[in-house]
Structures are given as structure tokens and as C-alpha cells.
N, C-alpha and C positions, 0 to 999 in steps of 0.2 A: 468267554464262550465264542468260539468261531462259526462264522454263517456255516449251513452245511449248501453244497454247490452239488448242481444237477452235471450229470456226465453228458459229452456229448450226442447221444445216443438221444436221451431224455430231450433236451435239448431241441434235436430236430424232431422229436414226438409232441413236442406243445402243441395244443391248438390255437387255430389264426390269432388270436388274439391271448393275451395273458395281464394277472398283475401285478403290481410293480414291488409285492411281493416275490411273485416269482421270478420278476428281472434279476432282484437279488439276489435267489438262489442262482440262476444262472450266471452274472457276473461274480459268484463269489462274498458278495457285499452283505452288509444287515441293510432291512427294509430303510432304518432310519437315512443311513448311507444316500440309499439309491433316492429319497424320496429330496434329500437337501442337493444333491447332484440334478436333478428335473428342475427343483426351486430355481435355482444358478444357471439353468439350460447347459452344464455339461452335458446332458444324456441327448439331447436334441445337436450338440454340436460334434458329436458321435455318430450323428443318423440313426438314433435309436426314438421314432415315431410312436409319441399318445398322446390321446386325445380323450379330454374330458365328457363324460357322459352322467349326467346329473349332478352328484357329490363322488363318481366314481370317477376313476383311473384308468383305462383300456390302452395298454403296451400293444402296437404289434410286431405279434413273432417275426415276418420276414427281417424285418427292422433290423433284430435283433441276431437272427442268422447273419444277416451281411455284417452288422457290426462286428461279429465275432468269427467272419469268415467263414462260416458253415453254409453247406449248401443241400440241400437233401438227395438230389440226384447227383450230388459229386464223389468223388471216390473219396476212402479216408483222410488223402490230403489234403489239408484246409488251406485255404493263403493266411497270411502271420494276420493275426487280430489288432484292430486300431485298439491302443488303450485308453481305458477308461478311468479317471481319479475315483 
């Protein structure tokens, strides 16, 4: 079964913050993926910023636009996306 991934569109519609759930849809990834990559700080050495709130998880979006080049007021063309394992 493959992650299903949000379009760019979706993408810069998140609000400020998301989870790491949703990271995954938006990188493409399964949750497990995205959650053993946080473990290891690939996703922090990506510049993709969360922060724990109780037993929760809180991704933020900007974070994640930059990570993947997206910008909300920028035209369609994005700059090439840092990859993420």
C-alpha cells in the first residue's frame, strides 16, 4: 500500500500547524516513516520544526513549505526541494 500524498495546492492550504501524520502525507511517506526519521532528527536536520505538546506531536507548516520549497505567495515555481530519507 502506498502513502497517499497531498498536492501542492493542499499543501499550502495546511493550517499553521499539522501532524506528523500529515507530514507524511505531504512528504509522500507512511506515518511510521516520518515518525522513525523525527526519532534519528533527519526531519529537524531538513529544517522541518515540532515541538512536543503533552503526549502530542505539533509539525509546523512554514517549516515544511520551506523544506519543500513552497511558498504561498510565490508563483508556481518552486525552488528544487531539500530531500528527505
Amino acid at each position: 500500500m502506498s502513502a497517499r500524498q497531498l498536492s501542492r495546492r493542499e499543501i499550502l492550504g495546511l493550517p499553521p500547524t499539522m501532524s506528523l501524520a500529515t507530514l507524511a502525507m505531504c512528504m509522500g511517506k507512511s506515518e511510521p516513516t516520518i515518525r522513525k526519521a523525527h526519532r534519528s532528527s533527519e526531519l529537524a536536520a531538513a529544517g522541518i520544526r515540532i515541538n512536543k505538546l503533552g503526549s502530542t506531536y505539533v509539525v509546523i507548516t512554514a517549516s515544511v513549505w520551506e523544506c519543500l520549497g513552497l511558498s504561498p505567495g510565490a508563483s508556481a515555481e518552486a525552488r528544487t526541494p531539500r530531500p528527505v530519507s
